[in-house]
C-alpha positions as CSV (number, residue, x, y, z in Angstrom):
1,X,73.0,222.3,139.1
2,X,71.7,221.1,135.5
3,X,68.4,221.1,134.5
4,X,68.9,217.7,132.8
5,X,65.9,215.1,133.1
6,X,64.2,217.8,135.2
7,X,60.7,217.6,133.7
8,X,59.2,221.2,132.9
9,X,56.0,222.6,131.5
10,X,58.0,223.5,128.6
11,X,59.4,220.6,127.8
12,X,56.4,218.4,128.3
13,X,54.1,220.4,126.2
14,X,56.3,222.3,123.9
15,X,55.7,225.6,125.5
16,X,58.4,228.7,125.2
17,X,60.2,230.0,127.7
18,X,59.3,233.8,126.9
19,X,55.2,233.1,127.2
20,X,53.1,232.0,130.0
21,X,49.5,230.8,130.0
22,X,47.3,234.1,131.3
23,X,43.8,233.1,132.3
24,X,41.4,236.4,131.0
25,X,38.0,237.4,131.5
26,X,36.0,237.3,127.9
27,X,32.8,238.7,127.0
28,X,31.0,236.7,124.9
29,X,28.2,235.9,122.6
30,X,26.2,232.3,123.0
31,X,23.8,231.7,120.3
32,X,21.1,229.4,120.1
33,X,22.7,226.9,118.3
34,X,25.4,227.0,121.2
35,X,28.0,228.9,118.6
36,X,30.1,230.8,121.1
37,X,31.8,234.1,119.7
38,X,34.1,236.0,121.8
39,X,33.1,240.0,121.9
40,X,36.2,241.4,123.8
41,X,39.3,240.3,126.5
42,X,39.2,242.1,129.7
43,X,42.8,242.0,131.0
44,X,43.3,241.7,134.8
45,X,44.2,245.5,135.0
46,X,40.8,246.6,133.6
47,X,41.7,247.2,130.4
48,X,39.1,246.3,127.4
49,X,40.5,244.4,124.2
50,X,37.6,244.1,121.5
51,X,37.7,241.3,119.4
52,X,37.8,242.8,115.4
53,X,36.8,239.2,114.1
54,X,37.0,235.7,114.9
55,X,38.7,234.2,111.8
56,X,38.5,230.5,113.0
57,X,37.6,228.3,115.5
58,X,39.0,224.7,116.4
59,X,40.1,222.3,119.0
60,X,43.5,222.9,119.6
61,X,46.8,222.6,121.5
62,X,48.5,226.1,122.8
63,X,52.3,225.0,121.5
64,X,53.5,228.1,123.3
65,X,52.1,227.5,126.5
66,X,51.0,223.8,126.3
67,X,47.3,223.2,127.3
68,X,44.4,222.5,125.0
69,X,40.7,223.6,124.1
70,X,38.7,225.3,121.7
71,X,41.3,227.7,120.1
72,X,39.7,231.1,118.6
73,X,41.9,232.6,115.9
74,X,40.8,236.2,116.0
75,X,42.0,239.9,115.5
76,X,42.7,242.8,117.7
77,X,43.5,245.9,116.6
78,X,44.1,244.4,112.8
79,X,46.4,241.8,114.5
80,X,45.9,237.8,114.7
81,X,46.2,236.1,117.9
82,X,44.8,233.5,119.3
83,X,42.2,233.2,122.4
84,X,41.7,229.8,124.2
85,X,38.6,228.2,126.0
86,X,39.9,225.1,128.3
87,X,36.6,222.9,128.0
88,X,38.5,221.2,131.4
89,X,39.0,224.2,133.6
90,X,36.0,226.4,131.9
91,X,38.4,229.4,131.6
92,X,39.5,231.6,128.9
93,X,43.1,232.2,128.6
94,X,46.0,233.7,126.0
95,X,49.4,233.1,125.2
96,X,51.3,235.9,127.0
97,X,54.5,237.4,126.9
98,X,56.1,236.9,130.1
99,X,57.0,240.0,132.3
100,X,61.0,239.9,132.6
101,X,62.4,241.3,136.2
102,X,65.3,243.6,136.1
103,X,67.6,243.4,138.1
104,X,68.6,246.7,140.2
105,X,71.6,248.9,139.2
């Protein structure tokens, strides 16, 4: 059967097939003046992801998992990613790498 015409979140909001939007806890910083800084990602496992720096900070669309909000440009472990607050759903979330199956042997 051909995917033809079938609408998709990919093809709707120029999102890739290898990443999927992961909602994350975030630990976070509010300042008076309402500047919100990100202090570190707690994945859904437990595990704790400090935040190095946040390099920028912008309204934004997520072009690999569609999606929009304030986009954080930051640093983890001395690499750049990018962390997103959806000012609709009030959630944090990244741009993951989607868990492939294998297929048994």
């Amino acid at each position: 059967m051909s995917d033809r015409g079938h609408i998709t979140h990919t093809n709707v909001y120029g999102g890739q097939p290898d990443r999927e939007k992961k909602y994350v806890d975030v630990v976070s910083l509010t300042t008076s003046d309402a500047l919100v800084t990100p202090l570190y990602i707690v994945w859904d496992d437990g595990r704790r992801f400090n935040i190095d720096r946040v390099t920028n900070r912008r309204q934004a669309h997520s072009l690999k998992t569609g999606g929009t909000g304030m986009r954080y440009t930051i640093q983890v472990n001395g690499r750049q990613t990018y962390l997103y607050y959806d000012d609709y759903q009030r959630r944090w979330f990244v741009e993951a790498k989607r868990m492939r199956c294998q297929e048994p042997t």
